[in-house]
PDB file as gemmi writes it, atoms N, CA and C in Angstrom:
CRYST1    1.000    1.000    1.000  90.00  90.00  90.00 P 1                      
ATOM      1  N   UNK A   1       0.892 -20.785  31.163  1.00  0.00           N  
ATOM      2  CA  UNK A   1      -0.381 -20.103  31.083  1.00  0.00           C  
ATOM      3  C   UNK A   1      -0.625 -19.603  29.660  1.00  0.00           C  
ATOM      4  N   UNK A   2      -1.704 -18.901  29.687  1.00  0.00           N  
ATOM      5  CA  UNK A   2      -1.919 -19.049  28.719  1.00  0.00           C  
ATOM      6  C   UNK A   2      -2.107 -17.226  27.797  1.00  0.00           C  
ATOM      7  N   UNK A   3      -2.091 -17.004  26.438  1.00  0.00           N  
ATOM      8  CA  UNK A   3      -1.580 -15.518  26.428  1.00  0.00           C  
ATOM      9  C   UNK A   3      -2.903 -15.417  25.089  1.00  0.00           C  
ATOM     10  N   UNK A   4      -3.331 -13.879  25.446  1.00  0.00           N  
ATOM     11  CA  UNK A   4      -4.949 -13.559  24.491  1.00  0.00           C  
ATOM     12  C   UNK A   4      -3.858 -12.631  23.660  1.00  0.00           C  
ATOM     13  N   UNK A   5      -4.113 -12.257  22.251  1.00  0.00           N  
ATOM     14  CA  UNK A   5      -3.771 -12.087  21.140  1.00  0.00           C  
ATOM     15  C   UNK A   5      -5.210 -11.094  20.842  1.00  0.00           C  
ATOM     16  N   UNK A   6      -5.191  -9.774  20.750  1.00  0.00           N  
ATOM     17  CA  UNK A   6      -6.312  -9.057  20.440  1.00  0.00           C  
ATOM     18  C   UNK A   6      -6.137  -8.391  19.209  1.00  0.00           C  
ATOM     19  N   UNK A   7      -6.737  -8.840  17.838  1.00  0.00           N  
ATOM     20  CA  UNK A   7      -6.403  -7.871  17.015  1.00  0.00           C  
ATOM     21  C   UNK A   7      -7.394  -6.419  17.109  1.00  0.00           C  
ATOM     22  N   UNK A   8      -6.695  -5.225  17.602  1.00  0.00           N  
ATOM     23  CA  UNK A   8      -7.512  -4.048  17.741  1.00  0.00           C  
ATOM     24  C   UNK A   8      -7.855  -3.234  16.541  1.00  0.00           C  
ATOM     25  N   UNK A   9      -7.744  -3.782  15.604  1.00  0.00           N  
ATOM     26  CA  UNK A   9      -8.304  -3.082  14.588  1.00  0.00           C  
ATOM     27  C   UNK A   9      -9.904  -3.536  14.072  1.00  0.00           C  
ATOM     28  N   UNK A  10     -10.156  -5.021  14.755  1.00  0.00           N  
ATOM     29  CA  UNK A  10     -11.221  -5.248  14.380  1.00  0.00           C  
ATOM     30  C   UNK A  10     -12.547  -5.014  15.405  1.00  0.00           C  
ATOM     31  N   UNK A  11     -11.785  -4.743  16.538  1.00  0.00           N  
ATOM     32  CA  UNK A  11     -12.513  -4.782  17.961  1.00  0.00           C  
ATOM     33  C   UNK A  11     -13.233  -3.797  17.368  1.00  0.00           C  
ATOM     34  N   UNK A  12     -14.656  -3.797  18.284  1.00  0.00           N  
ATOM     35  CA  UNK A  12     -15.478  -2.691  17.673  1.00  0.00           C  
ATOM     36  C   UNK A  12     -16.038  -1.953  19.208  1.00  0.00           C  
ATOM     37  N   UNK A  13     -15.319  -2.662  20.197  1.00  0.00           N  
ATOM     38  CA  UNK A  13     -15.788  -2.076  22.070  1.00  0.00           C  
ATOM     39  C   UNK A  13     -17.258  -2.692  22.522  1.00  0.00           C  
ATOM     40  N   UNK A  14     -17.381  -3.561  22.323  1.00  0.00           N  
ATOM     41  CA  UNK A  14     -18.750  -4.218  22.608  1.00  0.00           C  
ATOM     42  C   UNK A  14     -18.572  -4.692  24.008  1.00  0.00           C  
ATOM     43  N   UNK A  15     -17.674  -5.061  24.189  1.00  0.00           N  
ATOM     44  CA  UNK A  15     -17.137  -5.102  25.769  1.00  0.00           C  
ATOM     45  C   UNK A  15     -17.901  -6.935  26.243  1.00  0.00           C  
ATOM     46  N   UNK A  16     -18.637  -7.667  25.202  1.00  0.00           N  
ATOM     47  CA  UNK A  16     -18.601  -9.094  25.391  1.00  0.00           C  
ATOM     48  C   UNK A  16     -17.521  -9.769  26.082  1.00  0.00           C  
ATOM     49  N   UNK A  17     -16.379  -9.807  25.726  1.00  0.00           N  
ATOM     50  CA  UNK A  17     -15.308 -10.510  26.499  1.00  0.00           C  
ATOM     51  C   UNK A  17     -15.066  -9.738  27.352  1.00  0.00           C  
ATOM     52  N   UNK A  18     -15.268  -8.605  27.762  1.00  0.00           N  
ATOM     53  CA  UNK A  18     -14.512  -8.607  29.115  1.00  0.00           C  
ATOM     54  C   UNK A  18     -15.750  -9.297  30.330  1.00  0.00           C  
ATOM     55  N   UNK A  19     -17.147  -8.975  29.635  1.00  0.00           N  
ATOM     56  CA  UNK A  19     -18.201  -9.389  30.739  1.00  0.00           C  
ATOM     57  C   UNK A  19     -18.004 -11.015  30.810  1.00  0.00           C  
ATOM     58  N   UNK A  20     -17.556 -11.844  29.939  1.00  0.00           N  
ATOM     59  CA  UNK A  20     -17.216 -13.362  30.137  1.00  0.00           C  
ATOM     60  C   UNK A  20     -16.115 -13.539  30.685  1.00  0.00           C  
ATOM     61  N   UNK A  21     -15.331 -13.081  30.751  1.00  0.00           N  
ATOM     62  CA  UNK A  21     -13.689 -13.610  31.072  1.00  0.00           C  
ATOM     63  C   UNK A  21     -13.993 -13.721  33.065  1.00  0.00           C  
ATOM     64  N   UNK A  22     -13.603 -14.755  32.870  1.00  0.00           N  
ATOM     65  CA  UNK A  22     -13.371 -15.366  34.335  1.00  0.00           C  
ATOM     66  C   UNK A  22     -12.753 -14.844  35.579  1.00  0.00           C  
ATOM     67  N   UNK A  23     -11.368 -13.868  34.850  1.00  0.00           N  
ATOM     68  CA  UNK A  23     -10.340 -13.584  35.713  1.00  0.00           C  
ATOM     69  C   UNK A  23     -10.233 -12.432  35.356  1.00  0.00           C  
ATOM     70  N   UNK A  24     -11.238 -11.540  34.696  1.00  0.00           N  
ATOM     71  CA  UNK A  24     -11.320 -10.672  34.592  1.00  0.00           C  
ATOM     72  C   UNK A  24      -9.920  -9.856  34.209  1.00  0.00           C  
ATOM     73  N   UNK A  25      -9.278 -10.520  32.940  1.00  0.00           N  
ATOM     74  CA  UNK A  25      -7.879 -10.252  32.561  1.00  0.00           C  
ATOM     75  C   UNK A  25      -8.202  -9.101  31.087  1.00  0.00           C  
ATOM     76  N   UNK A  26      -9.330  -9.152  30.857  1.00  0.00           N  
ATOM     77  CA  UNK A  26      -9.781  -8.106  29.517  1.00  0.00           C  
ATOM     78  C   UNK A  26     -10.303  -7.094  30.371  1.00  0.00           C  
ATOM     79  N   UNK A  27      -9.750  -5.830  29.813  1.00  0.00           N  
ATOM     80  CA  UNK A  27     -10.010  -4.288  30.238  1.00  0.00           C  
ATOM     81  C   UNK A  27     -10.721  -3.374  29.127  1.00  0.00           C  
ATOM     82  N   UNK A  28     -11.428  -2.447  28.628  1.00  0.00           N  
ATOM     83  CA  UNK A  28     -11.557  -1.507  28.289  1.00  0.00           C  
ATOM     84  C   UNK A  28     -10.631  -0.755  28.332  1.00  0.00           C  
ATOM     85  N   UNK A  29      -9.964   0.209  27.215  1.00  0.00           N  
ATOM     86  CA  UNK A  29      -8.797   0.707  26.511  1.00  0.00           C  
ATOM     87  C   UNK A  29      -9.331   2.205  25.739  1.00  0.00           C  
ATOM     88  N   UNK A  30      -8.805   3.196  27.035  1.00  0.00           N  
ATOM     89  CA  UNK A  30      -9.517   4.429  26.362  1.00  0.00           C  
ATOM     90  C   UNK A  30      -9.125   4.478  24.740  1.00  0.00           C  
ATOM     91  N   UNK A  31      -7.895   3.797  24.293  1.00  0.00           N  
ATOM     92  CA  UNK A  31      -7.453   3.638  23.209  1.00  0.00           C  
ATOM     93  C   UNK A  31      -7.821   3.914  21.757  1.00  0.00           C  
ATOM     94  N   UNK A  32      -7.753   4.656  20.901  1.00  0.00           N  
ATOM     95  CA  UNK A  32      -9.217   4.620  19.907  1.00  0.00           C  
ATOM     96  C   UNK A  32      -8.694   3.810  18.554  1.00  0.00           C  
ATOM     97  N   UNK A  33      -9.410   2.517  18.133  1.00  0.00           N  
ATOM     98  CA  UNK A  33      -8.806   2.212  17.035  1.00  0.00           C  
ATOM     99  C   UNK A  33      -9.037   2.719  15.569  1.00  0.00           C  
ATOM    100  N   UNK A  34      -8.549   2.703  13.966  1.00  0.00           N  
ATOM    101  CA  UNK A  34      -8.833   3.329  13.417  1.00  0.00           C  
ATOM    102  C   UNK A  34     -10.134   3.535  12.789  1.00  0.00           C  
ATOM    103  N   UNK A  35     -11.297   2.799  13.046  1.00  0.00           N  
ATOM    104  CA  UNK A  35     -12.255   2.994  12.873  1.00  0.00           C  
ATOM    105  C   UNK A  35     -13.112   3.974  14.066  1.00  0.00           C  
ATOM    106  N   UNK A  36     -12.587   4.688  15.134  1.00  0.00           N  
ATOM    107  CA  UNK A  36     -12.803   4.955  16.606  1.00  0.00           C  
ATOM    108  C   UNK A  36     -13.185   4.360  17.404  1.00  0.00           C  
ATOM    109  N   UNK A  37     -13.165   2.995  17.563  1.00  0.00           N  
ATOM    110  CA  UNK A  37     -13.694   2.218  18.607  1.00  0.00           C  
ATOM    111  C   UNK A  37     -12.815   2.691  19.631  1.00  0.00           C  
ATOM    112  N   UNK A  38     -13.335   2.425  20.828  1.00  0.00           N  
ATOM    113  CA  UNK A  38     -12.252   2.026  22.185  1.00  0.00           C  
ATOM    114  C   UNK A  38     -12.142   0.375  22.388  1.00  0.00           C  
ATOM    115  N   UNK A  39     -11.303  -0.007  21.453  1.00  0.00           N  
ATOM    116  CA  UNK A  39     -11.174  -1.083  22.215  1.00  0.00           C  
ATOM    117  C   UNK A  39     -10.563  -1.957  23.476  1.00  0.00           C  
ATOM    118  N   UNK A  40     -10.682  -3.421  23.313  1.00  0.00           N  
ATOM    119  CA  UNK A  40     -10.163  -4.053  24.572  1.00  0.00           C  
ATOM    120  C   UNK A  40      -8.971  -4.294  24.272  1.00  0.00           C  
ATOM    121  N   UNK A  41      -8.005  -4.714  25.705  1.00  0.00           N  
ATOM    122  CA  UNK A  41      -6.720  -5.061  26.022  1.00  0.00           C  
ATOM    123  C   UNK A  41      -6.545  -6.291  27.235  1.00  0.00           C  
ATOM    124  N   UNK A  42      -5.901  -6.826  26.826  1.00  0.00           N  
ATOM    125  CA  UNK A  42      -5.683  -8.124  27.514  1.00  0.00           C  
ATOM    126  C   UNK A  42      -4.944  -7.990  28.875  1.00  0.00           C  
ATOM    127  N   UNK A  43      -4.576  -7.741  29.887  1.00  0.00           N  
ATOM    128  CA  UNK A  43      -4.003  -7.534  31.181  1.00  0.00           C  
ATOM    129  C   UNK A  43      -3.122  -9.154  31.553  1.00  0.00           C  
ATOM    130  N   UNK A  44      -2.031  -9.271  31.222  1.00  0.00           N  
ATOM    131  CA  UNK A  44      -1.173 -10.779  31.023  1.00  0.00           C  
ATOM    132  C   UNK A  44      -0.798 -10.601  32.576  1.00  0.00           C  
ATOM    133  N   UNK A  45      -1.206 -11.045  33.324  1.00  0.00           N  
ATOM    134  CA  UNK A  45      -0.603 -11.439  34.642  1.00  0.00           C  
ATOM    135  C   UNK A  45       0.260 -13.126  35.227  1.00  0.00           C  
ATOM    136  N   UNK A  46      -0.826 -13.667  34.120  1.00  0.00           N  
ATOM    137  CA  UNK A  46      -0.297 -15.176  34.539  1.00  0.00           C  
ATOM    138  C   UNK A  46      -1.532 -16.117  34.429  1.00  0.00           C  
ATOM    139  N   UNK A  47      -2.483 -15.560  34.718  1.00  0.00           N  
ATOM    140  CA  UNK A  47      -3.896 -16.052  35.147  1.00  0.00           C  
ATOM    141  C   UNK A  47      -4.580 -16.825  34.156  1.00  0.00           C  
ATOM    142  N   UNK A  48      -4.188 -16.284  32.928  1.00  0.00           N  
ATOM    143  CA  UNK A  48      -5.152 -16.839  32.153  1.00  0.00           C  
ATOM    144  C   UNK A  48      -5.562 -18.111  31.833  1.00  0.00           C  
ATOM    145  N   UNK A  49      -6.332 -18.846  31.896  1.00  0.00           N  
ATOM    146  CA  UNK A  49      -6.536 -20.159  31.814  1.00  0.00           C  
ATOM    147  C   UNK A  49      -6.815 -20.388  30.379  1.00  0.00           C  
ATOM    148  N   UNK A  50      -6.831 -19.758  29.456  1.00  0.00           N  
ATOM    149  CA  UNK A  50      -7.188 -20.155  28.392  1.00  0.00           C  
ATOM    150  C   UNK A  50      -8.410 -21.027  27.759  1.00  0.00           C  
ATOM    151  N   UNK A  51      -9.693 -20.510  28.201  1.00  0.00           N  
ATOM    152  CA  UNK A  51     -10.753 -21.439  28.526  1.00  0.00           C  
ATOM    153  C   UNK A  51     -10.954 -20.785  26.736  1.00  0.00           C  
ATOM    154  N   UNK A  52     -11.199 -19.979  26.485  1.00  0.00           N  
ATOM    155  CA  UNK A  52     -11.197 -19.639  25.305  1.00  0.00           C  
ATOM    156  C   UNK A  52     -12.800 -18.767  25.239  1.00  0.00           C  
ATOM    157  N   UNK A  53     -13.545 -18.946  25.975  1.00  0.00           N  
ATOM    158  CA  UNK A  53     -14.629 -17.962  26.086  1.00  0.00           C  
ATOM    159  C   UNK A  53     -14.496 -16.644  25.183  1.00  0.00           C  
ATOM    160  N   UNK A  54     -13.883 -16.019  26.236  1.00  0.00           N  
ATOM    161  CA  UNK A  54     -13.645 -14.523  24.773  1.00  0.00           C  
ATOM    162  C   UNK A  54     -13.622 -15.000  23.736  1.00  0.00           C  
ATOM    163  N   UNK A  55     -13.196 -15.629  23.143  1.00  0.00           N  
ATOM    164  CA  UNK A  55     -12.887 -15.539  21.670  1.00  0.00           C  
ATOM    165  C   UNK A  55     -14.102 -16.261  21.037  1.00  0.00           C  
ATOM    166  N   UNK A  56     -14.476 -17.027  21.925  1.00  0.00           N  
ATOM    167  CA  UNK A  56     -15.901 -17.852  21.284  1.00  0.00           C  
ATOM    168  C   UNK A  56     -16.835 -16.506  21.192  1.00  0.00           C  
ATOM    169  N   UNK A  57     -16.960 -15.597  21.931  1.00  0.00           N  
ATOM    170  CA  UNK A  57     -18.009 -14.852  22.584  1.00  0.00           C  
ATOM    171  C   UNK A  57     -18.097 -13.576  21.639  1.00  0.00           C  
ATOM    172  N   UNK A  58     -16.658 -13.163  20.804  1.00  0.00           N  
ATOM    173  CA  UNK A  58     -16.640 -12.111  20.029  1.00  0.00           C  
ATOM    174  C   UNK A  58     -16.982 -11.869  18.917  1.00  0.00           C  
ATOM    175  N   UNK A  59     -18.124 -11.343  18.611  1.00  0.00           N  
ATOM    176  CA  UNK A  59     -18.796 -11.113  17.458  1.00  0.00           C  
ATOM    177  C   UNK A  59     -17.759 -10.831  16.483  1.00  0.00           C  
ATOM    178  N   UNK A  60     -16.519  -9.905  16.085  1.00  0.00           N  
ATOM    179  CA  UNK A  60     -15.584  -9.668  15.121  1.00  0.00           C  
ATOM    180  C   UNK A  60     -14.789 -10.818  15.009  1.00  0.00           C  
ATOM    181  N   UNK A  61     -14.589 -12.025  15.773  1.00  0.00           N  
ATOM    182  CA  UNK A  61     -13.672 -12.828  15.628  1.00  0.00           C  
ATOM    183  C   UNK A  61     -12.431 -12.381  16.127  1.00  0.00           C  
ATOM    184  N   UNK A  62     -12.294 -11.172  17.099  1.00  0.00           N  
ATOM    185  CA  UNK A  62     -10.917 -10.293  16.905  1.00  0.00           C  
ATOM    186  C   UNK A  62      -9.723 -11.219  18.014  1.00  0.00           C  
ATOM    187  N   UNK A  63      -9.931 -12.235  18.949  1.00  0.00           N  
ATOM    188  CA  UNK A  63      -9.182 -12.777  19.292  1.00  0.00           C  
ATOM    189  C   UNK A  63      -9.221 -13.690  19.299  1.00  0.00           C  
ATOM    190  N   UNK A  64      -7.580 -13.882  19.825  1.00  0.00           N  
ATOM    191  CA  UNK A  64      -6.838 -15.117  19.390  1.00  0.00           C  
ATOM    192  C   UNK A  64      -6.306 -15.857  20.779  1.00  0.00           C  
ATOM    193  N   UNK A  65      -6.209 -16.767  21.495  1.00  0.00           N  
ATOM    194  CA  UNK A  65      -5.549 -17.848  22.290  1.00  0.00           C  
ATOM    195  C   UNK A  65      -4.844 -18.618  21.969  1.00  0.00           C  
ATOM    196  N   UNK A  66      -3.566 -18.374  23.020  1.00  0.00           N  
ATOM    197  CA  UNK A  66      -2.222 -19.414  22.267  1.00  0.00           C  
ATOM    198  C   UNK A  66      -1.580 -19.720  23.812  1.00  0.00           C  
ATOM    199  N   UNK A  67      -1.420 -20.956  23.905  1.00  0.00           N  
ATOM    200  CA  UNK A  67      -1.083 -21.366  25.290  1.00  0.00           C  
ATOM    201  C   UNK A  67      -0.055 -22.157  24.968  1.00  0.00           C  
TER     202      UNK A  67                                                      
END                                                                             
């Protein structure tokens, strides 16, 4: 399967990938990065198909897919 790679420093919480993701494996992350975003976090269960959506879908470019 396949594993999402989020760099959180660039995330800005727009929350695009989590509304695309299929399997609903991207969460919202009370988390604050150093610019204060809340960004996203990837939830690795197994599921991921690696369609690559998120990453097409993210305005910062902030992730990555590696299967």
């Amino acid at each position: 399967m396949a594993k999402i790679a989020i760099d959180k420093e660039k995330c800005k919480g727009c929350l695009l990938c989590v509304s695309f993701c299929s399997k609903a494996l991207i969460k919202s992350n009370k988390a604050l990065n150093k610019k204060g975003f809340a960004c996203v976090e990837f939830i690795d269960n197994g599921e991921c198909l690696g369609c690559k959506v998120c990453a097409v879908i993210c305005p910062e470019c902030c992730i990555e897919i590696y299967k």
